[in-house]
N, C-alpha and C positions, 0 to 999 in steps of 0.2 A: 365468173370468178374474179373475185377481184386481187389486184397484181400488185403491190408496192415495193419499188427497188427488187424487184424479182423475189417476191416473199408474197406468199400464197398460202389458202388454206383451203385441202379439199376434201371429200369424204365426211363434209359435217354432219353432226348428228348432237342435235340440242334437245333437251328436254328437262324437267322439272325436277329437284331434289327438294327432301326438307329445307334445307337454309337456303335455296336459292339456284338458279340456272345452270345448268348442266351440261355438259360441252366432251365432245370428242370431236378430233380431226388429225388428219395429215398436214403434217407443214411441209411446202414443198421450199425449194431456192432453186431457183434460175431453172425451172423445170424439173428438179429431181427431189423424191420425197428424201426426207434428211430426217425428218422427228415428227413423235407425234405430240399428242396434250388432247388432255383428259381433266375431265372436274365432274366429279358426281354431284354437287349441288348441296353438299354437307356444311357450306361455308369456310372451306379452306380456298387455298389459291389453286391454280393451274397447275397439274404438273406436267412435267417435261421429259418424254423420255428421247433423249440425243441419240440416234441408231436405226437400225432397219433390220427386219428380221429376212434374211437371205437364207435358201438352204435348209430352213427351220434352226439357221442358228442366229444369233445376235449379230448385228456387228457397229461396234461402236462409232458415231461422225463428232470427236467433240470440235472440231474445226466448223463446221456447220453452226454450232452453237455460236463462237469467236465471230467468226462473217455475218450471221443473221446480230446480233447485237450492234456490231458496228455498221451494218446499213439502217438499223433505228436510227440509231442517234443521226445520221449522216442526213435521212428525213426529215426529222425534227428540226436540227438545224437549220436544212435547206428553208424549210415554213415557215420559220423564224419561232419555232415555240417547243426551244430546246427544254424549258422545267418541263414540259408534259414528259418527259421519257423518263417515267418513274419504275416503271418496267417492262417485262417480256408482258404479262398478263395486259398492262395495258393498252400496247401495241396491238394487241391480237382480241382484245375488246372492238378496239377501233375496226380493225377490219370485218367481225363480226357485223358489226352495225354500217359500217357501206354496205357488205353483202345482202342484208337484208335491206336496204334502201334499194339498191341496185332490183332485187328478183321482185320486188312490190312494183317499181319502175314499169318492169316488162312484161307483169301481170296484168297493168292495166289497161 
């Protein structure tokens, strides 16, 4: 799994839509799942649902939201290649793609 700033994504599940790649996952922070995100592949963007289902009931983290944002940027900055943080989608692009670099790595 790949870990940035303690921003994770687990439970992926990729696969193919009309317009393009298709993505489910758990986003966790500093260990604990906080949200998920979801794209059926129809060519819209990523969406975000901030919360966790406890109980079988919702329960909202928009702080989750606030803290995962501001450890992007704080990344970005660190690398020195603060215009890339154009968003949450492309943040979570990037990790996509180490995580498949990373499991072809130790497939071979």
């Amino acid at each position: 799994m790949v870990n940035i700033k303690g921003i994770a994504l687990k439970n992926i599940k990729q696969g193919y839509g009309p317009e393009g790649n298709g993505l489910e996952a758990s986003i966790y922070l500093d260990g604990r799942h906080v949200a998920s995100i979801k794209n059926n592949g129809n060519g819209g963007n990523n969406r975000y649902h901030w919360g966790i289902r406890k109980s079988n009931k919702w329960v909202n983290l928009p702080e989750a939201r606030k803290t995962i944002v501001s450890r992007i940027r704080d990344y970005f900055r660190e690398i020195g290649k603060e215009e890339l943080f154009e968003s949450l989608d492309a943040f979570f692009d990037a990790i996509l793609e180490l995580q498949r670099i990373k499991d072809a790595a130790e497939s071979d």
